[in-house]
Backbone as a ProteinNet text record, in pm:
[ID]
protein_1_A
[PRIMARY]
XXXXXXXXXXXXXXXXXXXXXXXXXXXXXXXXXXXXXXXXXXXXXXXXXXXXXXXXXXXXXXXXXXXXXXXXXXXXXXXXXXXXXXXXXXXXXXXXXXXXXXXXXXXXXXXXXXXXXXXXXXXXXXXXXXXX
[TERTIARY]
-1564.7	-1537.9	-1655.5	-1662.3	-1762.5	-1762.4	-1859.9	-1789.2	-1927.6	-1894.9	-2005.1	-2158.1	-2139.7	-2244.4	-2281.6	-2210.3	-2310.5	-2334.7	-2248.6	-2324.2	-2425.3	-2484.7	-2641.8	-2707	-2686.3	-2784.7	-2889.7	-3060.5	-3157.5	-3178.1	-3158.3	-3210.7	-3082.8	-3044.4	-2924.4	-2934.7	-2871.8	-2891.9	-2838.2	-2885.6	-2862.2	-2849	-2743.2	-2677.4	-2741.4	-2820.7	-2884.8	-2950.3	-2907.1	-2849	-2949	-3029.3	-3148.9	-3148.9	-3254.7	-3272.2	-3404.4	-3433	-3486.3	-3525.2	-3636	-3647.4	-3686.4	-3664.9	-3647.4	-3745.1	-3850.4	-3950.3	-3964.7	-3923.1	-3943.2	-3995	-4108	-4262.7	-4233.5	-4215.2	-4237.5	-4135	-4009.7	-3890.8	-3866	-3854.7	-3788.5	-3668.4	-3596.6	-3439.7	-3429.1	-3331.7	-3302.4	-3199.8	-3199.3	-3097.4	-3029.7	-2972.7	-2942.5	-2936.6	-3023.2	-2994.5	-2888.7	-2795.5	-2698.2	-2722.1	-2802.8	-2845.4	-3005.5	-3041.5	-3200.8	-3207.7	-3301.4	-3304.7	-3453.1	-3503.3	-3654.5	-3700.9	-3615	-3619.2	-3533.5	-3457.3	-3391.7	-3356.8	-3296.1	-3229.8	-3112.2	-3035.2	-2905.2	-2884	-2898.9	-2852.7	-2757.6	-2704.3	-2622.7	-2662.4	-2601.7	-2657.2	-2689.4	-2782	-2805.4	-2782.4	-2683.1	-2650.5	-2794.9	-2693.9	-2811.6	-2916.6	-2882.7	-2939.3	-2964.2	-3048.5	-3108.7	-3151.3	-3208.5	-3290.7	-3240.2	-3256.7	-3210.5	-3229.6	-3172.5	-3198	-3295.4	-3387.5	-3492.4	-3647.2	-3565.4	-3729.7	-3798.7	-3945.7	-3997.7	-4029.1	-3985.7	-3945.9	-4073.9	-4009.3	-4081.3	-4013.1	-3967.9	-3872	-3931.6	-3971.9	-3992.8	-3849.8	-3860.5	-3763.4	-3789.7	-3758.6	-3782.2	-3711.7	-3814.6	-3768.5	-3797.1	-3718.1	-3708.8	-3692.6	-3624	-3546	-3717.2	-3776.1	-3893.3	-4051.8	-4034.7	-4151.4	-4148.1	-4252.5	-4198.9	-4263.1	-4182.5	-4219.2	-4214.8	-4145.3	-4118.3	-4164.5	-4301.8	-4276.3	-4284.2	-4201.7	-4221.5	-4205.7	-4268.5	-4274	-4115.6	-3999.8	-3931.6	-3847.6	-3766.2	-3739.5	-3566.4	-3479.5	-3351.1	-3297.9	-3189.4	-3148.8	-2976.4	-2917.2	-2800.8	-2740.8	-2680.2	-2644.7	-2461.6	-2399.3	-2262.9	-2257.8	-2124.4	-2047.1	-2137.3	-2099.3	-2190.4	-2308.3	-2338.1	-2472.9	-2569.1	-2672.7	-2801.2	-2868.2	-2918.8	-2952.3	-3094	-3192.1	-3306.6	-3345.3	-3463.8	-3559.2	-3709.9	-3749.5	-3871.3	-3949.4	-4083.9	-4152.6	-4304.8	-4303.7	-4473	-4431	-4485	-4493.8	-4567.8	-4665.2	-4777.5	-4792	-4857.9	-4894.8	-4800.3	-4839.1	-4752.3	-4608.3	-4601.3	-4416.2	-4412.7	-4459.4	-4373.2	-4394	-4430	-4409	-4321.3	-4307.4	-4140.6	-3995	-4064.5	-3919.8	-3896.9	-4015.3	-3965.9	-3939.6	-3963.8	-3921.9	-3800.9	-3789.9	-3598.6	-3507.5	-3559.7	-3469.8	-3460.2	-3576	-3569.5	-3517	-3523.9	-3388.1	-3229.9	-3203.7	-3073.2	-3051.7	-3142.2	-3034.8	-3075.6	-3151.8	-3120.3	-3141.6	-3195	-3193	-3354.2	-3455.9	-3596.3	-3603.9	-3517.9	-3479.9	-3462	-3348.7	-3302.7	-3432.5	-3485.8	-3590.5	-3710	-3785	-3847.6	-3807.1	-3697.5	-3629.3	-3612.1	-3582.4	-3625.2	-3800.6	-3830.3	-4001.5	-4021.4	-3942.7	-4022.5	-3946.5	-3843.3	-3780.7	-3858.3	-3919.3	-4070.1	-4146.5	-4160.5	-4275.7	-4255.8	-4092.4	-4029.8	-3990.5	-4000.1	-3940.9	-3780.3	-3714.2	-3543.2	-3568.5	-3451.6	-3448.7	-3526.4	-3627.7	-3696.9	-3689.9	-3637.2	-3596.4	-3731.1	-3704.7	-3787.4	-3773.9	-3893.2	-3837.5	-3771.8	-3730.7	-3627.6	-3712.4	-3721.7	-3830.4	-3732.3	-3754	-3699.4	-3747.1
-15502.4	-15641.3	-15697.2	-15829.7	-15844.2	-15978.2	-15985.3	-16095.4	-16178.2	-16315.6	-16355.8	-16320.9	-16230.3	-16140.5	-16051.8	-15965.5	-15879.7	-15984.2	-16076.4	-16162.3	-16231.7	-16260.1	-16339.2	-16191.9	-16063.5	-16015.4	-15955.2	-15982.9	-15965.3	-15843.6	-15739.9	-15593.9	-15486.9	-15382.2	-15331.8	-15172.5	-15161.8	-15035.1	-14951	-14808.5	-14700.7	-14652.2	-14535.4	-14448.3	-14331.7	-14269.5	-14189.4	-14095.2	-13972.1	-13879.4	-13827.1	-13889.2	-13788	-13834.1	-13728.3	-13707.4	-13809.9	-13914.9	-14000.2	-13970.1	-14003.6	-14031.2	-14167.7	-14241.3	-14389.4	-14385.6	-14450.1	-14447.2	-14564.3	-14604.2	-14723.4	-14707.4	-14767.4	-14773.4	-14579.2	-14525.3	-14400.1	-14278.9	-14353.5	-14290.4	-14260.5	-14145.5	-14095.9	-14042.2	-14110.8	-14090.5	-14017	-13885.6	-13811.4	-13904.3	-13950.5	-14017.4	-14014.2	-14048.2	-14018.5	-14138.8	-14166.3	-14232.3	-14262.2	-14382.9	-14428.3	-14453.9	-14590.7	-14633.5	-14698.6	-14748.6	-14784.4	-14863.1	-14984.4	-15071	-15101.7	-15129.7	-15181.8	-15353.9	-15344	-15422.8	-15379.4	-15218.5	-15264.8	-15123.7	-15035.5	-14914.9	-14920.1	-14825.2	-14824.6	-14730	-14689.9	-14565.9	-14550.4	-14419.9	-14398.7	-14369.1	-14470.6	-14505.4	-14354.1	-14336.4	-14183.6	-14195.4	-14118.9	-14119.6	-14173.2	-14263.5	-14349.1	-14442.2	-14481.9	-14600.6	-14733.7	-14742.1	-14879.9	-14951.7	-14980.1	-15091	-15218.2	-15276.6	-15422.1	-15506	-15603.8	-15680.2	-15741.1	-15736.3	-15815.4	-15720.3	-15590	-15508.5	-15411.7	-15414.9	-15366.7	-15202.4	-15143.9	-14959.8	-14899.8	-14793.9	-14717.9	-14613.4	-14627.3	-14522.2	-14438.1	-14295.7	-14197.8	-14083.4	-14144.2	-14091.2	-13953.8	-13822.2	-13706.7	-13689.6	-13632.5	-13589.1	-13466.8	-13452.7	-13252.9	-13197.7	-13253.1	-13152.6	-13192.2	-13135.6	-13169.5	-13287	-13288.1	-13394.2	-13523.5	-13587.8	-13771.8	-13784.2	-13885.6	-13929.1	-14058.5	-14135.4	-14283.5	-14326.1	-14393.5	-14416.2	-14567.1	-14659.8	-14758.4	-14882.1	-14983.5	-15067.5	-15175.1	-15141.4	-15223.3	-15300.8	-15399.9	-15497.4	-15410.1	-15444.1	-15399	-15547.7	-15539.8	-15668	-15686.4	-15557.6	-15531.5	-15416.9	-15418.5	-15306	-15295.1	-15207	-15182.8	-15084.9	-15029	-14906.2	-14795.9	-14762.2	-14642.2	-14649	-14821.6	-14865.3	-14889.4	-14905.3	-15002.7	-15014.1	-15165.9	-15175.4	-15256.5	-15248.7	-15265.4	-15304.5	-15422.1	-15533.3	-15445.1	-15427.3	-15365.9	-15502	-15476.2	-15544.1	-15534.9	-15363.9	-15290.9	-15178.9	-15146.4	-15002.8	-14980.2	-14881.7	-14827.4	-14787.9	-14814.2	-14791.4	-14617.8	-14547.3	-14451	-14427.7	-14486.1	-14469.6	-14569.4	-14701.5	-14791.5	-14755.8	-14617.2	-14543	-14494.2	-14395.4	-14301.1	-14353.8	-14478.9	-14552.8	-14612.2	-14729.6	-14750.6	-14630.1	-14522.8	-14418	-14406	-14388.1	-14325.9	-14416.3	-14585.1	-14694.4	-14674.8	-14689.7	-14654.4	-14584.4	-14452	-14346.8	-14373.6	-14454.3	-14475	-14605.1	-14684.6	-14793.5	-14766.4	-14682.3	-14614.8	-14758.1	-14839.9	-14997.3	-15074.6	-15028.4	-15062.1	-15202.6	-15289.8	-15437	-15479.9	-15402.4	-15446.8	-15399.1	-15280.6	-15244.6	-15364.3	-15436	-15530.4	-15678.9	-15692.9	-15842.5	-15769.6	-15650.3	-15669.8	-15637	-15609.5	-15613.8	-15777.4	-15821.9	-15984.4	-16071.1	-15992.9	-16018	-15997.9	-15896.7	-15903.5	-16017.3	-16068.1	-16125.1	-16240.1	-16301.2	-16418.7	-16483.2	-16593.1	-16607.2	-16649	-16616.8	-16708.4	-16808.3	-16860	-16975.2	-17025.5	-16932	-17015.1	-16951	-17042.6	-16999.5	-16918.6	-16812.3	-16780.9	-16819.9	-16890.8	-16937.7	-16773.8	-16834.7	-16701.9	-16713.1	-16607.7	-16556.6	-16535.4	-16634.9	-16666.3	-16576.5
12086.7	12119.5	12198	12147.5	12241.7	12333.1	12449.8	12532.7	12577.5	12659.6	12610	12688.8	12796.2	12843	12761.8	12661.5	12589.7	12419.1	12401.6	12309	12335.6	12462.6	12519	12581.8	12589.2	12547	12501.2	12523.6	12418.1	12426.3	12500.5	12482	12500	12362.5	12369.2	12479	12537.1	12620.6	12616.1	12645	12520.1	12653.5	12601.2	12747.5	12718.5	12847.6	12841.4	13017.9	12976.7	13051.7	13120.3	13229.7	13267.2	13412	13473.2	13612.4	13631.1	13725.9	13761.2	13948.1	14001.1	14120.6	14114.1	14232.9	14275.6	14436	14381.2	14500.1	14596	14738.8	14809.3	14891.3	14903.3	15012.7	15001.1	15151.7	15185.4	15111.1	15060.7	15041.4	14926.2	14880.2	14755.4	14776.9	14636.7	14618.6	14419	14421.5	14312.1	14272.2	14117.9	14082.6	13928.7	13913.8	13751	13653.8	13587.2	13476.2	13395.1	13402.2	13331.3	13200.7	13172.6	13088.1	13049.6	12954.6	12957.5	12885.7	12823.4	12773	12764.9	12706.9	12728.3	12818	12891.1	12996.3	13138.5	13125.8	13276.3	13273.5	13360.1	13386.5	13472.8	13445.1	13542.4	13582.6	13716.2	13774.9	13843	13858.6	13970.7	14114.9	14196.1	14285.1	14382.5	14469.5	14519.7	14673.5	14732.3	14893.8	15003.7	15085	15178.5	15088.3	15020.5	14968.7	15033	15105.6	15208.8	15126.3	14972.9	14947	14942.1	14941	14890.2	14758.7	14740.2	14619.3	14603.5	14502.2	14478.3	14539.4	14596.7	14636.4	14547.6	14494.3	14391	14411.5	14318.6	14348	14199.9	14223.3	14118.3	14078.6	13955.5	13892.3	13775.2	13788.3	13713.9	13612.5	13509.5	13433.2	13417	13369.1	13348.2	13201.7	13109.6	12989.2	12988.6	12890.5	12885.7	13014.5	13086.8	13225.5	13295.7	13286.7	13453.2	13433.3	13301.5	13241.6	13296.6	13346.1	13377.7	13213.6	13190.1	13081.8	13083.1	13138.7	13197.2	13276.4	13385.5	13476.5	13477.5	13507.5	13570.2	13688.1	13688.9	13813.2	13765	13910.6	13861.2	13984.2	13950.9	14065.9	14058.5	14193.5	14195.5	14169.9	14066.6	14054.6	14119.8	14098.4	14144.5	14221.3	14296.4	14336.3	14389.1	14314.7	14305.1	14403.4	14399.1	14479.2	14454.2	14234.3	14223.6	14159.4	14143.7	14036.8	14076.6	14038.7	14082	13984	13943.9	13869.8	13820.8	13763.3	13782.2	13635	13677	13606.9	13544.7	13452.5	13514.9	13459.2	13573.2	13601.3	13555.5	13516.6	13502	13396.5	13283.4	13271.3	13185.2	13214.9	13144.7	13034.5	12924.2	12772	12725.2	12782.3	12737.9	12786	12911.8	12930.9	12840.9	12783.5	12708.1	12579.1	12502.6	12417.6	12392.7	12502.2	12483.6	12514.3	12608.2	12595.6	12424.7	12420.4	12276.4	12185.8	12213.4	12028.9	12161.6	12253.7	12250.4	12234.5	12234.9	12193	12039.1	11960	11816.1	11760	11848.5	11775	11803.2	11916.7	11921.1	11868.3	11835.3	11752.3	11604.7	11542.9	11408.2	11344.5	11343.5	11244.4	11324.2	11255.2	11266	11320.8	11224.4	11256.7	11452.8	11439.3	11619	11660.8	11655.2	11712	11731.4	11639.8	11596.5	11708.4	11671.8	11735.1	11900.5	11970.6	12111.1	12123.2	12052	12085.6	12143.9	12026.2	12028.1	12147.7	12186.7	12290.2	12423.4	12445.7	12566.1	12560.3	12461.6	12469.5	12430.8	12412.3	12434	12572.1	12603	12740.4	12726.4	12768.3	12780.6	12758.4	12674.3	12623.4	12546.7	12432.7	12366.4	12244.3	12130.8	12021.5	11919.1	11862.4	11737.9	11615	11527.5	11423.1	11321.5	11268.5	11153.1	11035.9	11011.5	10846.5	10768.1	10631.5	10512.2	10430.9
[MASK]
++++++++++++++++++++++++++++++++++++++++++++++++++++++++++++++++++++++++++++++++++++++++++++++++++++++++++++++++++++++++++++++++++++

């Protein structure tokens, strides 16, 4: 079913199970990856969590159990009981590799893949013409 927050929106987020640290100024926090999107991450939030909304962090994803394979620059946009949830803002030519192939493999349809690319590099609110 769908409602009209996940019908507006542009990037679908794929649930995905990995160990993350969350870096602020001096402080590192172990955390777990909820979900990912090629615009945002969701974690579970990690004991003593001081940051605030709107402060710019740095989140290193881990693939294959100890690999960073992700790292990027991102803003906190929300923060729940057990969530937090984050904008990214920066990420480097090869984390925005392995994110895009682990989005590509979970939405299995090249298409969606394609239309959130163009979704980066669209601003809100501004229509794409549609190819006939």
């Amino acid at each position: 079913m769908t409602t009209p927050a996940t019908e507006q929106r542009r990037f679908h987020r794929i649930e995905f199970d990995a160990a993350c640290e969350v870096q602020w100024q001096e402080q590192i926090w172990q955390a777990q990856v909820l979900d990912i999107s090629l615009k945002g991450v969701l974690l579970q939030r990690p004991p003593q969590w001081v940051v605030a909304v709107d402060e710019l962090c740095e989140i290193t994803v881990f693939l294959n159990g100890t690999e960073a394979g992700i790292v990027m620059a991102v803003v906190l946009r929300h923060v729940e009981d057990q969530h937090l949830g984050f904008q990214v803002q920066y990420i480097d030519m090869d984390s925005a590799t392995h994110l895009r192939r682990l989005v590509e493999l979970n939405l299995g349809d090249p298409a969606l893949l394609e239309r959130e690319l163009g979704n980066l590099l669209t601003p809100v609110g501004v229509q794409t013409p549609k190819a006939d």
